[in-house]
N, CA, C and O atoms as CSV, one atom per row, in Angstrom:
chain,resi,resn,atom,element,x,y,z
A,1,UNK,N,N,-42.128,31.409,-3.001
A,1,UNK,CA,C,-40.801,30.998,-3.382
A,1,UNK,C,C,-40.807,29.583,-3.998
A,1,UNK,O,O,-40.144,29.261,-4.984
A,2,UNK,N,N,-41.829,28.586,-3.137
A,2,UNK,CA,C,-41.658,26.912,-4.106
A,2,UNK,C,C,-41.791,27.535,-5.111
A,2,UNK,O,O,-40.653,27.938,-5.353
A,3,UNK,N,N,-42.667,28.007,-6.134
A,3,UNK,CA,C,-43.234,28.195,-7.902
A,3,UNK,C,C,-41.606,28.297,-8.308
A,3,UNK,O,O,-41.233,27.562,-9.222
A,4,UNK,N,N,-40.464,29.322,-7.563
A,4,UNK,CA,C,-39.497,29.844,-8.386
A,4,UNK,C,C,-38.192,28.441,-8.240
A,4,UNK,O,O,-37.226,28.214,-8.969
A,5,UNK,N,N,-38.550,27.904,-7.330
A,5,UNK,CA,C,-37.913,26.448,-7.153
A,5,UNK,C,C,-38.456,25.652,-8.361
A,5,UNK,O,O,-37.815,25.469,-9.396
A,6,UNK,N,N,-39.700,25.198,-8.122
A,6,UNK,CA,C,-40.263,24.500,-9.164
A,6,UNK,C,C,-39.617,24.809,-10.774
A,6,UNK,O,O,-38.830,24.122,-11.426
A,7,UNK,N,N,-40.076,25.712,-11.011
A,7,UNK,CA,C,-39.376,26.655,-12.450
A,7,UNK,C,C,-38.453,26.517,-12.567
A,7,UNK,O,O,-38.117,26.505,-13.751
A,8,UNK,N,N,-37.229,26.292,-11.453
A,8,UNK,CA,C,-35.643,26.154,-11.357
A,8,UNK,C,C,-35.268,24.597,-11.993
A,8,UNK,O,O,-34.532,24.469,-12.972
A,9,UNK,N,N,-35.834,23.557,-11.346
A,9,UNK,CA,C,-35.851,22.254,-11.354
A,9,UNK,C,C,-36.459,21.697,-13.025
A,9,UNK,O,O,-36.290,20.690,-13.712
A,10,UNK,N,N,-37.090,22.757,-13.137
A,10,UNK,CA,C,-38.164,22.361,-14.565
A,10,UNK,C,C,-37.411,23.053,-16.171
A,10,UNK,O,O,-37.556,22.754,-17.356
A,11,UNK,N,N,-36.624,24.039,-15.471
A,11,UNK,CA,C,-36.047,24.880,-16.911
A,11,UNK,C,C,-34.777,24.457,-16.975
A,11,UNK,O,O,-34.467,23.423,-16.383
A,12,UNK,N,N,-34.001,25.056,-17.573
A,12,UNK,CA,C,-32.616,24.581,-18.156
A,12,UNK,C,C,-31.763,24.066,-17.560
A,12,UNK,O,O,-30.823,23.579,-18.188
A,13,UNK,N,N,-31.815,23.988,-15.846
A,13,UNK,CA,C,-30.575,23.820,-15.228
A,13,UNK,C,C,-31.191,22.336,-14.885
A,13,UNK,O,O,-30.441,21.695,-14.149
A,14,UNK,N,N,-32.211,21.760,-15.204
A,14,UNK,CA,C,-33.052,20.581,-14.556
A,14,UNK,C,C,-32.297,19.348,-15.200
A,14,UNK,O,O,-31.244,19.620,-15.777
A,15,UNK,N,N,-32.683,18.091,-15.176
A,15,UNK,CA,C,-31.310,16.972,-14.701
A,15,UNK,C,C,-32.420,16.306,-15.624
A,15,UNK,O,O,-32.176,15.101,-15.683
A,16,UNK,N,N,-33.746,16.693,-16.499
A,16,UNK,CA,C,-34.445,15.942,-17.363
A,16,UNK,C,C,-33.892,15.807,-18.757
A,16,UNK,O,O,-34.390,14.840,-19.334
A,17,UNK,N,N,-32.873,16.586,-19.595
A,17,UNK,CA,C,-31.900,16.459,-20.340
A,17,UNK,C,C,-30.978,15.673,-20.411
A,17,UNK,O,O,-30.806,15.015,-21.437
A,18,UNK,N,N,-30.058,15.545,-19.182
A,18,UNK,CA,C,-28.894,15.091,-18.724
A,18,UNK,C,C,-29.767,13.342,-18.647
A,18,UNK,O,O,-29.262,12.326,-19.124
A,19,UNK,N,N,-30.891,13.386,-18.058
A,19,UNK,CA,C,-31.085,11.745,-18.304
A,19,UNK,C,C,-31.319,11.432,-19.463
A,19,UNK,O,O,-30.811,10.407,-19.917
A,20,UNK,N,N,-32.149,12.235,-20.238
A,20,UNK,CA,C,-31.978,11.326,-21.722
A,20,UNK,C,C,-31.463,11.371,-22.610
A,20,UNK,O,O,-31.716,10.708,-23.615
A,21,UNK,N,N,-30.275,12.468,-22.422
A,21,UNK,CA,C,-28.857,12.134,-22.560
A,21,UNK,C,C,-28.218,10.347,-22.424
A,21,UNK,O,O,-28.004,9.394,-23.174
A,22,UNK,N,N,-28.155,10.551,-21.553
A,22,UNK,CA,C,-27.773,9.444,-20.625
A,22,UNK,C,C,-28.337,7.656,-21.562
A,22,UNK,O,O,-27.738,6.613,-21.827
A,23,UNK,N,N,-29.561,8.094,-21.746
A,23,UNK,CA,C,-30.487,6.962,-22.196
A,23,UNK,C,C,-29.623,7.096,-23.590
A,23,UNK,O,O,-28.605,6.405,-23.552
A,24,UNK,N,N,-29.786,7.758,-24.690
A,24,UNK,CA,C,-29.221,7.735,-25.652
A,24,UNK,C,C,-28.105,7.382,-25.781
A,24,UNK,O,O,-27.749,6.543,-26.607
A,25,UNK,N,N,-27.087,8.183,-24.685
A,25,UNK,CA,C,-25.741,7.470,-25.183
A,25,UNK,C,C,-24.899,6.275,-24.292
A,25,UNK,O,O,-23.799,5.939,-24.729
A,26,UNK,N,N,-25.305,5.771,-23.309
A,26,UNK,CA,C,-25.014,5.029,-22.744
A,26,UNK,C,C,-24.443,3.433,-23.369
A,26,UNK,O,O,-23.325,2.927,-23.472
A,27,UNK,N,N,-25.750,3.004,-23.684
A,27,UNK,CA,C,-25.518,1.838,-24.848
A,27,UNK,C,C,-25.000,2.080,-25.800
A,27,UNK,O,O,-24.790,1.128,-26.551
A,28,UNK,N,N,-24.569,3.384,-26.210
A,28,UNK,CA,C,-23.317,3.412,-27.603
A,28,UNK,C,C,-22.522,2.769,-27.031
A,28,UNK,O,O,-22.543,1.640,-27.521
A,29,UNK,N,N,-21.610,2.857,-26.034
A,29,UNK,CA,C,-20.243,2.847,-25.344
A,29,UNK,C,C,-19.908,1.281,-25.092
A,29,UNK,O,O,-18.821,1.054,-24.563
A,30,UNK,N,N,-20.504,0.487,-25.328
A,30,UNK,CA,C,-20.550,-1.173,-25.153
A,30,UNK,C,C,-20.914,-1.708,-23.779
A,30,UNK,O,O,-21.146,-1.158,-22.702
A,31,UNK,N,N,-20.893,-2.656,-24.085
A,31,UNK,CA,C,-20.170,-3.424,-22.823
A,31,UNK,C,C,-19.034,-3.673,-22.131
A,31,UNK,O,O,-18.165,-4.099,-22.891
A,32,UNK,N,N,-18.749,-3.603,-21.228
A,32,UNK,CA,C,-17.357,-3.235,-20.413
A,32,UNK,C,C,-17.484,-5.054,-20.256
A,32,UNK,O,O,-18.450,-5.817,-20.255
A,33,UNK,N,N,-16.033,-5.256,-20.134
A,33,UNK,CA,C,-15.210,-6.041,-19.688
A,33,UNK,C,C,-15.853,-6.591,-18.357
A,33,UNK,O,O,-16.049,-7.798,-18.212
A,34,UNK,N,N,-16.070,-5.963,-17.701
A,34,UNK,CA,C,-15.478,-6.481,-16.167
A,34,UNK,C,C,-17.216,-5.782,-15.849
A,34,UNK,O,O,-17.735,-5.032,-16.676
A,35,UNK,N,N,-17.811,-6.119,-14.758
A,35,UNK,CA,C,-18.859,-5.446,-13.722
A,35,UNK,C,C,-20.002,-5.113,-14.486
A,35,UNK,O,O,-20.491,-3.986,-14.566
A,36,UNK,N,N,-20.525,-6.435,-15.204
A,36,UNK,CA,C,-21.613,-6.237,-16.550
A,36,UNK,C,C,-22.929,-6.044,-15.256
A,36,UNK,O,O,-24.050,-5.737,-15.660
A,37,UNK,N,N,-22.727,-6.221,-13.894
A,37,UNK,CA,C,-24.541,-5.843,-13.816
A,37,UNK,C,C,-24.695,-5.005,-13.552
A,37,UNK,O,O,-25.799,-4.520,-13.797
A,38,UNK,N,N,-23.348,-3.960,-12.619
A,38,UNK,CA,C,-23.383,-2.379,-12.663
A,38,UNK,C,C,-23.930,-1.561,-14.270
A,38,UNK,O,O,-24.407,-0.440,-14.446
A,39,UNK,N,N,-23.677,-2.450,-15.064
A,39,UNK,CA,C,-23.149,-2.201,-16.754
A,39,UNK,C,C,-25.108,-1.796,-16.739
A,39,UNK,O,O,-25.668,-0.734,-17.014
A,40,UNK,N,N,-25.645,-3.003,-16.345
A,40,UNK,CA,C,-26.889,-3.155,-16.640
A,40,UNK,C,C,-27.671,-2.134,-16.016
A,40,UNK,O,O,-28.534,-1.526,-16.649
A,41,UNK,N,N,-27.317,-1.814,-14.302
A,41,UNK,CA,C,-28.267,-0.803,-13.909
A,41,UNK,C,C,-28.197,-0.137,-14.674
A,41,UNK,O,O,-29.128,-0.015,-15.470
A,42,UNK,N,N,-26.894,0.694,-14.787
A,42,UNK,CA,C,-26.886,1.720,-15.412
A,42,UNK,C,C,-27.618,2.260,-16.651
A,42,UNK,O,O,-27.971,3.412,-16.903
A,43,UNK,N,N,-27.782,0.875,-17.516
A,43,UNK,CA,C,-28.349,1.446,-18.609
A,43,UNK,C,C,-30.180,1.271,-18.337
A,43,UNK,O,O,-30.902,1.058,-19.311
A,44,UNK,N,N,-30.646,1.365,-17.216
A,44,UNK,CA,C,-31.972,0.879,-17.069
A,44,UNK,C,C,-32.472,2.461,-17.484
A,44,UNK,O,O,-31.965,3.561,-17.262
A,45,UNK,N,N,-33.812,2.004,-18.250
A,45,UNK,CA,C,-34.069,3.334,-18.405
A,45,UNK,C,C,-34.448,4.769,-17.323
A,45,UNK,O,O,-34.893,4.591,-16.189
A,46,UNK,N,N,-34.280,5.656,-17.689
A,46,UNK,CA,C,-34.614,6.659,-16.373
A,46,UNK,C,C,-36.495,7.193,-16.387
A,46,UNK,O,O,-36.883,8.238,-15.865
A,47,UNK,N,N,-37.297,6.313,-17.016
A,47,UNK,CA,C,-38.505,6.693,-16.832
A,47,UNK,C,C,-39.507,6.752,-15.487
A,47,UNK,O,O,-40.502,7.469,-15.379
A,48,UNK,N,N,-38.965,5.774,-14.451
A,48,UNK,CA,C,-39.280,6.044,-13.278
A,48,UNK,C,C,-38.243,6.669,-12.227
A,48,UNK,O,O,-38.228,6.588,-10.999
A,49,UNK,N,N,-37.522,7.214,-12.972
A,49,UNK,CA,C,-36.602,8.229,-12.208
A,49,UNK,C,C,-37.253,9.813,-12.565
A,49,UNK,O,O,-37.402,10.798,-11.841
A,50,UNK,N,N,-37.623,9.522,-14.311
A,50,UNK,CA,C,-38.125,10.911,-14.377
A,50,UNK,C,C,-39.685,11.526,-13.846
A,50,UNK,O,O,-40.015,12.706,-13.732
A,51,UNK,N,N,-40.380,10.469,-13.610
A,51,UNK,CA,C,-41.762,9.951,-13.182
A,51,UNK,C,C,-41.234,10.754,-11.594
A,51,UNK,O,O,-41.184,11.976,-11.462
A,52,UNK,N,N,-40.858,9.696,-10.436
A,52,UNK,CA,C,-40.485,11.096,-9.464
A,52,UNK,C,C,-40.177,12.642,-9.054
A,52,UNK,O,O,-40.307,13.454,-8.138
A,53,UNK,N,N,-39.690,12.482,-10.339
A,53,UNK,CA,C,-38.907,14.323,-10.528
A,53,UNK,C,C,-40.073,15.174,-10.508
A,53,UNK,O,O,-40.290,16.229,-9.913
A,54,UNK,N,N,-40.756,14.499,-11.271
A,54,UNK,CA,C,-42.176,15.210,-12.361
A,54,UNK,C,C,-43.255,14.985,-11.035
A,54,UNK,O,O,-44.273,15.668,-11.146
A,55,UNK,N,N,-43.187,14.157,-9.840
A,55,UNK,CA,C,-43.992,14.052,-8.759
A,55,UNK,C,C,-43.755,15.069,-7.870
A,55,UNK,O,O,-44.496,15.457,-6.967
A,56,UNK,N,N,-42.348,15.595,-8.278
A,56,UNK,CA,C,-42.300,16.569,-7.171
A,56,UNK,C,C,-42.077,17.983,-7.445
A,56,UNK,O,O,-41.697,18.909,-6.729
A,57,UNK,N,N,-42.327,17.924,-8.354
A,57,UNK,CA,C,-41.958,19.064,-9.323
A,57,UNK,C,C,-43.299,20.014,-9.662
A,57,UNK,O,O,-43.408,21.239,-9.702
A,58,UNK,N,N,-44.227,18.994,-9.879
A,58,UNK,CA,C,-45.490,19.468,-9.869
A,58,UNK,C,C,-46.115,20.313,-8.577
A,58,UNK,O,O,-46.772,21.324,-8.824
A,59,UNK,N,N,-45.934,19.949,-7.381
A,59,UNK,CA,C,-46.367,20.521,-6.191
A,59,UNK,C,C,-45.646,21.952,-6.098
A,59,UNK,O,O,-46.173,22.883,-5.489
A,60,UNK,N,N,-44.450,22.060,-6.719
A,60,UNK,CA,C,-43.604,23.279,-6.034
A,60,UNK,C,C,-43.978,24.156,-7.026
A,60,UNK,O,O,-43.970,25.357,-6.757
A,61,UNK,N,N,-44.366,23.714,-8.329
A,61,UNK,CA,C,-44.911,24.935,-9.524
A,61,UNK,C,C,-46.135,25.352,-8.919
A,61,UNK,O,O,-46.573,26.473,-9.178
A,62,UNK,N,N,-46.913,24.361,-7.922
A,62,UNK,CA,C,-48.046,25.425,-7.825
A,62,UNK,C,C,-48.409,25.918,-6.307
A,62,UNK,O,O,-49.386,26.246,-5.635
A,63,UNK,N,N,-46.861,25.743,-6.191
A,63,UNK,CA,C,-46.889,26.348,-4.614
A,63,UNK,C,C,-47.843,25.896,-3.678
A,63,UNK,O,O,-48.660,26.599,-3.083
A,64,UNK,N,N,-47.613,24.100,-3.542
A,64,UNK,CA,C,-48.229,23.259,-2.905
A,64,UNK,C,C,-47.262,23.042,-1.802
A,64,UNK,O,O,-46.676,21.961,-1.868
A,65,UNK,N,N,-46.915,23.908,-0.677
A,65,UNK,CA,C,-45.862,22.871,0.456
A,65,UNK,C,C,-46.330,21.948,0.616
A,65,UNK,O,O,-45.800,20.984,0.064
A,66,UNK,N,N,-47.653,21.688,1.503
A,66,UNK,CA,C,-47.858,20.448,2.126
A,66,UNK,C,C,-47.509,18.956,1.347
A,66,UNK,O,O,-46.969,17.971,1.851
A,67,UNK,N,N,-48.101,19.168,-0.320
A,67,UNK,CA,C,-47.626,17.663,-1.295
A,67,UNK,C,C,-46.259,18.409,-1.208
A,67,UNK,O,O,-45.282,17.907,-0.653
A,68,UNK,N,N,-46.257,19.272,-1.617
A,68,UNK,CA,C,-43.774,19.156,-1.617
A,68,UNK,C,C,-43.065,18.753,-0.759
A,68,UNK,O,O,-41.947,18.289,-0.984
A,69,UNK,N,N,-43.516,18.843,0.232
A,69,UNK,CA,C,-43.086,18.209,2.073
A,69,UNK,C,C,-43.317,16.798,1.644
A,69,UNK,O,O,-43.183,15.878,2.450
């Protein structure tokens, strides 16, 4: 069952789009007024966000519990 998890997380419904989405259009939208360092996380890039995904993502495609645990 991990592989069909893995595959789930990795194909269309996976949140690796939606971040670089995110990266692209974020900094269109300016700078806000008010709460510039929220302003700033936000636009930090998601490469060590996607770097995790891809850490755990890997174990469940090959039907590794023990690294997916």
């Amino acid at each position: 069952m991990l592989p069909a998890v893995g595959a789930f997380f990795t194909g269309p419904g996976g949140p690796r789009p939606i971040l670089r989405a995110l990266d692209a259009g974020l900094p269109e939208l300016g700078t806000p007024a008010r709460d510039g360092e929220v302003w700033r996380v936000a636009l930090r890039p998601r490469g060590q966000e996607l770097a995790v995904i891809d850490e755990q993502d890997r174990p469940a495609l090959a039907g590794d519990v023990a690294a997916f645990v």
